[in-house]
MMTF fields as JSON, N, C-alpha, C and O atoms, coordinates in Angstrom:
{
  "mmtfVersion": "1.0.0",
  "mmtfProducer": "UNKNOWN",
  "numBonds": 215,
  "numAtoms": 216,
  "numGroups": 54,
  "numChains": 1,
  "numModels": 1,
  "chainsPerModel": [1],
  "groupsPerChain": [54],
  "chainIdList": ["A"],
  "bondAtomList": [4, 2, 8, 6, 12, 10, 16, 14, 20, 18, 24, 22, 28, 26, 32, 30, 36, 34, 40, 38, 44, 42, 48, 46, 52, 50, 56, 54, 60, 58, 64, 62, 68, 66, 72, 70, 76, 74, 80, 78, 84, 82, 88, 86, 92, 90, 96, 94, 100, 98, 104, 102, 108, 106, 112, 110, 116, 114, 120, 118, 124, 122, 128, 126, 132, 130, 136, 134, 140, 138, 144, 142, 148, 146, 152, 150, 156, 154, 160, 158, 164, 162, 168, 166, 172, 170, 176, 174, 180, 178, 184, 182, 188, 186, 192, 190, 196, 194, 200, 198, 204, 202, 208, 206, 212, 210],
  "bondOrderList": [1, 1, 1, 1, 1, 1, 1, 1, 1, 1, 1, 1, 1, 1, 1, 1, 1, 1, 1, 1, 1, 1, 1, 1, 1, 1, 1, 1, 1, 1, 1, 1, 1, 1, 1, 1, 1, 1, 1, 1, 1, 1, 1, 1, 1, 1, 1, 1, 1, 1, 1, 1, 1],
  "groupList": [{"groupName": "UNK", "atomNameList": ["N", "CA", "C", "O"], "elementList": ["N", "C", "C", "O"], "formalChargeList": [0, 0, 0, 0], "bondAtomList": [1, 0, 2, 1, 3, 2], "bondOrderList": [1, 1, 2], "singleLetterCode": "X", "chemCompType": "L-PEPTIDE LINKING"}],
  "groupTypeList": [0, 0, 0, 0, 0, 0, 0, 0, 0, 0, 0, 0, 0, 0, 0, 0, 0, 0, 0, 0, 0, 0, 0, 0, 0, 0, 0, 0, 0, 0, 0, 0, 0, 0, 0, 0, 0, 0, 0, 0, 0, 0, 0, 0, 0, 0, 0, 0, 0, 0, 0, 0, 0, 0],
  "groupIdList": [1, 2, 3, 4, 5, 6, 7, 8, 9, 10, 11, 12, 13, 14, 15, 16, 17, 18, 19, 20, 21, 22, 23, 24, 25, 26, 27, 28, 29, 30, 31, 32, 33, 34, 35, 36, 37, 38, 39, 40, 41, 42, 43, 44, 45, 46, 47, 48, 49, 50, 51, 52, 53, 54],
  "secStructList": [7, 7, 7, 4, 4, 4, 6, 7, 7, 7, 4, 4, 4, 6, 6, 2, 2, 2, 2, 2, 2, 2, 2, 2, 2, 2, 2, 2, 2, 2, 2, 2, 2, 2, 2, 2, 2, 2, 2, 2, 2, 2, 2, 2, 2, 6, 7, 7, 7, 7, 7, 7, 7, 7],
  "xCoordList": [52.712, 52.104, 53.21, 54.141, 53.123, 54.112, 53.321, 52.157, 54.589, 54.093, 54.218, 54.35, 54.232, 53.634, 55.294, 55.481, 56.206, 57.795, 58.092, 59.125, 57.158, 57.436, 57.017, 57.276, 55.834, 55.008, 54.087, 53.995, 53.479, 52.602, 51.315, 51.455, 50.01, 48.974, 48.162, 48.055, 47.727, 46.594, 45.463, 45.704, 44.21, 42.798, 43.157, 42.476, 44.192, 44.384, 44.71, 44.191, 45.742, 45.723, 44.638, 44.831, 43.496, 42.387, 41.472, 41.182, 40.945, 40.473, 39.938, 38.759, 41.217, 41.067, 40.339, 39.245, 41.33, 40.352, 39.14, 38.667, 38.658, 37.169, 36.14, 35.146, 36.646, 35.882, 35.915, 34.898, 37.033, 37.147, 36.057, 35.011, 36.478, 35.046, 33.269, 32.316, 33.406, 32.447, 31.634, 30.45, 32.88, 32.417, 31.847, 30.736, 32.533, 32.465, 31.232, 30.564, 30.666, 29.86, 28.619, 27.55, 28.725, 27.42, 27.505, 26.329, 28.25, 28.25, 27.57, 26.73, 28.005, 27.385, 25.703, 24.716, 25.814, 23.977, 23.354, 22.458, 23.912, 23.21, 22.734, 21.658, 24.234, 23.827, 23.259, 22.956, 22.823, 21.914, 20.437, 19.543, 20.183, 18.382, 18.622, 18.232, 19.24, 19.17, 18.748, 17.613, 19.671, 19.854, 18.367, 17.874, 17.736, 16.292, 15.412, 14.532, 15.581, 14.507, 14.588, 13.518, 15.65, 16.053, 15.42, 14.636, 15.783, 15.126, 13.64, 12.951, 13.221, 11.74, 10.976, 9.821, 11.596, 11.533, 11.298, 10.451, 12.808, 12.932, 11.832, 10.984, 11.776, 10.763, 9.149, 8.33, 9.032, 7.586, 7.482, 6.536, 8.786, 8.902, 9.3, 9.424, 9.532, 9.613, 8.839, 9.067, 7.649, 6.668, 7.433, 6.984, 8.63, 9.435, 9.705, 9.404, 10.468, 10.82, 12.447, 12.678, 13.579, 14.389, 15.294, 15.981, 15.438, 16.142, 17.217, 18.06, 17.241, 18.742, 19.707, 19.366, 20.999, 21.589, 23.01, 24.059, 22.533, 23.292, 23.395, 24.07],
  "yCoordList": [114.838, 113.523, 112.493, 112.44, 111.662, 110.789, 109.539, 109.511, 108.147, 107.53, 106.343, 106.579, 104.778, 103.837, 103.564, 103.31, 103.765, 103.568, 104.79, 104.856, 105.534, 106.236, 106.417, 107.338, 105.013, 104.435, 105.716, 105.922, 106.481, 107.102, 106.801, 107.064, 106.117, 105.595, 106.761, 107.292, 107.093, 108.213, 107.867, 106.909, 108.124, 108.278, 107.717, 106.846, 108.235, 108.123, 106.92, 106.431, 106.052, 104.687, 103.882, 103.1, 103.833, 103.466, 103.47, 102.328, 104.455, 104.72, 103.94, 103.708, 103.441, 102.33, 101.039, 100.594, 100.421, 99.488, 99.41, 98.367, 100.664, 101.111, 100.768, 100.045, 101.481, 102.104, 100.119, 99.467, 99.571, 97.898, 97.279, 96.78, 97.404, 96.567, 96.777, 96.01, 98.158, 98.705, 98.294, 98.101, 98.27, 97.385, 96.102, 95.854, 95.171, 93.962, 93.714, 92.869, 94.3, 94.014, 94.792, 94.539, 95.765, 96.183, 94.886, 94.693, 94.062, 93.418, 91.96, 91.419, 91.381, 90.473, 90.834, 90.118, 91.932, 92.363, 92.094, 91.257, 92.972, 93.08, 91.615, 91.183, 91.087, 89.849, 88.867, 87.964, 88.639, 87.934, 88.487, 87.678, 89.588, 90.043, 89.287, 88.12, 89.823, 88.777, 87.651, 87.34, 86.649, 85.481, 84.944, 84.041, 85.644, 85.27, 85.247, 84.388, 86.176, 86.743, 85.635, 85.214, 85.063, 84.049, 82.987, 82.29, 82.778, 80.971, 81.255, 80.384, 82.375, 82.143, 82.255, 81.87, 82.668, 82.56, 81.013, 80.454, 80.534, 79.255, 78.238, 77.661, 78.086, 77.602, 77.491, 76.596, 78.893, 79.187, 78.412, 77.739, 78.782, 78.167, 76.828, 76.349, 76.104, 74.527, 73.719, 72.551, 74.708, 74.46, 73.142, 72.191, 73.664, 72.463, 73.14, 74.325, 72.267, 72.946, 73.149, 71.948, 73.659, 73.909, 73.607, 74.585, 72.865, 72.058, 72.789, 73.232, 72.942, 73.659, 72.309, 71.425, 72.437, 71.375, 72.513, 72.902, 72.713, 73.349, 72.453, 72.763],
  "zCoordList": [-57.215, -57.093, -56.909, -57.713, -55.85, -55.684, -56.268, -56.668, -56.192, -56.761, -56.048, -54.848, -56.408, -55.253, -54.232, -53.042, -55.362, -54.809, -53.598, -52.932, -53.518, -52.399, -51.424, -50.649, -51.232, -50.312, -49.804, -48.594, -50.654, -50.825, -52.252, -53.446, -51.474, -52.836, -52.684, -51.579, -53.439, -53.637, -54.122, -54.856, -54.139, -55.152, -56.575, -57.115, -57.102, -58.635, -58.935, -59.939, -58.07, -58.045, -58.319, -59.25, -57.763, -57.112, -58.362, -58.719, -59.116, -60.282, -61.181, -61.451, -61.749, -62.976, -62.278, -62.624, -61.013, -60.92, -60.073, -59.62, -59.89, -59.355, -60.728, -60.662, -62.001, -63.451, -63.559, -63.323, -63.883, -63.953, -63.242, -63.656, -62.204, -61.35, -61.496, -61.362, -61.822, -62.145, -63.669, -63.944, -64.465, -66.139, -65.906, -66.374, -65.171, -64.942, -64.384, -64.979, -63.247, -62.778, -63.158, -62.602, -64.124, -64.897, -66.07, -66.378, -66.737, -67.727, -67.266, -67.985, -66.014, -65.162, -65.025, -65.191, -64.737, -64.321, -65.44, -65.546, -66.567, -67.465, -68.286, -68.698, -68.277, -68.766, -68.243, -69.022, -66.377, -66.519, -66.439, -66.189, -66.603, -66.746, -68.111, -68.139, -69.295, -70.534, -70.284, -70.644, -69.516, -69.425, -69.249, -69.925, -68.234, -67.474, -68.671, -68.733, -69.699, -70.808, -71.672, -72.112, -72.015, -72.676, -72.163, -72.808, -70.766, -70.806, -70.416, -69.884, -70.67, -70.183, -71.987, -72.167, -72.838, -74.406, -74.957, -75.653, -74.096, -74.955, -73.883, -74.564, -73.097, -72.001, -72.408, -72.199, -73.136, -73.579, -75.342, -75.751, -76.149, -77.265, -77.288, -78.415, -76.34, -76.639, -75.638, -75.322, -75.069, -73.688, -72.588, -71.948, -72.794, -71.431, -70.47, -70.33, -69.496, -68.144, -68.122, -67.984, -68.147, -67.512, -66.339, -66.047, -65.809, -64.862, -64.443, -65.224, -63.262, -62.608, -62.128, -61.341, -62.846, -61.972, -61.201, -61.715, -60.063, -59.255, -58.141, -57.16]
}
């Protein structure tokens, strides 16, 4: 197995920040289906509306 100083990258390089991107963006997903469950909770428990300021 060579390594990056021998201007040879392989699969194994690649790996970690495949599994990384992969955390990140299951943690993003996940947290906004939450997010949705949440303001439709607090929406129903304080019968207001929610305002997007985007």
């Amino acid at each position: 197995m060579k390594g990056i100083r021998d201007k040879e990258i392989t699969v194994e390089f690649f790996i970690p920040l495949v599994m990384l991107l992969f955390m990140y963006g299951l943690t993003m997903v996940c947290f906004k289906i939450e997010s949705k469950k949440s303001k439709e909770y607090l929406r129903s428990s304080f019968e207001a509306e929610i305002i997007d300021l985007r």
